[in-house]
C-alpha positions as CSV (number, residue, x, y, z in Angstrom):
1,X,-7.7,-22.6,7.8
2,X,-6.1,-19.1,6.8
3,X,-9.8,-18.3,4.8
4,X,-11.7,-19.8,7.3
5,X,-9.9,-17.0,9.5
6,X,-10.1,-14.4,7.1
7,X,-14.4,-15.4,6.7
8,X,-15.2,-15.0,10.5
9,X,-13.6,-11.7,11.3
10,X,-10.0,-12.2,12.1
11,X,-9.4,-9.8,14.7
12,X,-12.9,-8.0,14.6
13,X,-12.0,-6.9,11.1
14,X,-14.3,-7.0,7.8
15,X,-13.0,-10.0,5.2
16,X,-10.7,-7.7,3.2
17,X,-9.2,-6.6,6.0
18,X,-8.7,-9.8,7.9
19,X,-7.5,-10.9,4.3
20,X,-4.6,-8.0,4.2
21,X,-3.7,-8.7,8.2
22,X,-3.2,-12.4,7.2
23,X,-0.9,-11.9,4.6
24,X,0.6,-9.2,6.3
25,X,1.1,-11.7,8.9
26,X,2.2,-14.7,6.5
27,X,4.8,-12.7,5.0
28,X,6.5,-11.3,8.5
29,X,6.6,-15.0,9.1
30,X,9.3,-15.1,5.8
31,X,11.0,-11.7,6.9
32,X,9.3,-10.2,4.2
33,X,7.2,-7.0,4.0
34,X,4.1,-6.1,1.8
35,X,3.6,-2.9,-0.1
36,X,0.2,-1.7,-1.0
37,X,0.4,0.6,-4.1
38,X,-2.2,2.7,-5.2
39,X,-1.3,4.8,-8.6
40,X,-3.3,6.4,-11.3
41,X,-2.4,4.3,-14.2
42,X,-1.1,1.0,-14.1
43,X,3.2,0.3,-13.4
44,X,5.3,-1.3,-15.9
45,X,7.2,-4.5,-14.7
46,X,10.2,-2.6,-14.9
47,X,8.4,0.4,-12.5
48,X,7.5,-2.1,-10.5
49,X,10.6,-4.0,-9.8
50,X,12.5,-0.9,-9.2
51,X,9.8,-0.1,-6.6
52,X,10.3,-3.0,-4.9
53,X,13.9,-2.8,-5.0
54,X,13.9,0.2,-3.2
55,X,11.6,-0.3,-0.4
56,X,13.9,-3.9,-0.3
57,X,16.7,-1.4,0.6
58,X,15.0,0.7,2.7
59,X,13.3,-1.9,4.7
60,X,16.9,-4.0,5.0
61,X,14.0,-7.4,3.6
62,X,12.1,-8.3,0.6
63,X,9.2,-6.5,-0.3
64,X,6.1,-7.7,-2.3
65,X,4.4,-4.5,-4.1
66,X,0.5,-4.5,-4.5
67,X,-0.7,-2.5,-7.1
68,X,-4.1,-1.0,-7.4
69,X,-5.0,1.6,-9.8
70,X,-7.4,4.2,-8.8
71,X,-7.8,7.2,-11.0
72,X,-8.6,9.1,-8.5
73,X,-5.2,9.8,-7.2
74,X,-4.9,11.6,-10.7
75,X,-0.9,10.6,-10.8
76,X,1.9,10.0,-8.3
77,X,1.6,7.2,-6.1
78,X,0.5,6.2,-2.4
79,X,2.8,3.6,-1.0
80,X,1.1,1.6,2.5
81,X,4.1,-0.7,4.2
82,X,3.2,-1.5,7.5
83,X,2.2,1.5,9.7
84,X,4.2,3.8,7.2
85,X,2.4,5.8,4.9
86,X,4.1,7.5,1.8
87,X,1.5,9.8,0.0
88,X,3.1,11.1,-3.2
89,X,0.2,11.8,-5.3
90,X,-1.5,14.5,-6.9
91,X,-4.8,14.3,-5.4
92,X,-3.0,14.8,-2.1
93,X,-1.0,17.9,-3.1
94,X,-4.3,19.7,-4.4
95,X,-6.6,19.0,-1.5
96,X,-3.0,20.2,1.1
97,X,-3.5,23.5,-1.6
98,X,-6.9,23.8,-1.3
99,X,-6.7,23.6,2.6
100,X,-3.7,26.1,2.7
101,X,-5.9,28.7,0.4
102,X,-9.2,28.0,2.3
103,X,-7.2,28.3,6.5
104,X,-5.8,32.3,4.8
């Protein structure tokens, strides 16, 4: 039923993104929060389990982390929970340079 959701639009969205809302939605259901993850080069189990551990803290429920690895980002990491954005990455800093050099 979930899929069949997801297929037609849920919410006006495209698939993926009716896809993300649903879990989103499946796992607020469980007091639980999902972390999309974007890095450079893949995390470690370890890296990853001590990411989740601390967004667990911070978010006072368990967190799921979803990694994707875009090179792009060139290292750091780009953390999506919910609304709240955490953009630690090195593609970031350089373009916030590049803007600060090019507004002088």
């Amino acid at each position: 039923m979930l899929a069949k959701q997801a297929i037609r639009g849920f919410g006006g969205r495209s698939f993926a993104a009716a896809l993300t809302r649903l879990v989103e939605l499946c796992a607020e259901e469980r007091d639980r929060s999902v972390a999309y993850v974007t890095v450079a080069v893949p995390l470690t189990d370890a890296e990853e389990e001590r990411l989740g551990a601390a967004l667990a803290e911070r978010y006072g429920r368990q967190v799921a982390v979803k990694v994707t690895v875009d090179p792009a980002v060139l290292g750091g990491a780009r953390v999506r929970i919910g609304s709240d954005l955490y953009d630690g990455t090195v593609a970031r800093r350089l373009a916030e340079a590049r803007n600060a050099l090019v507004s002088r």
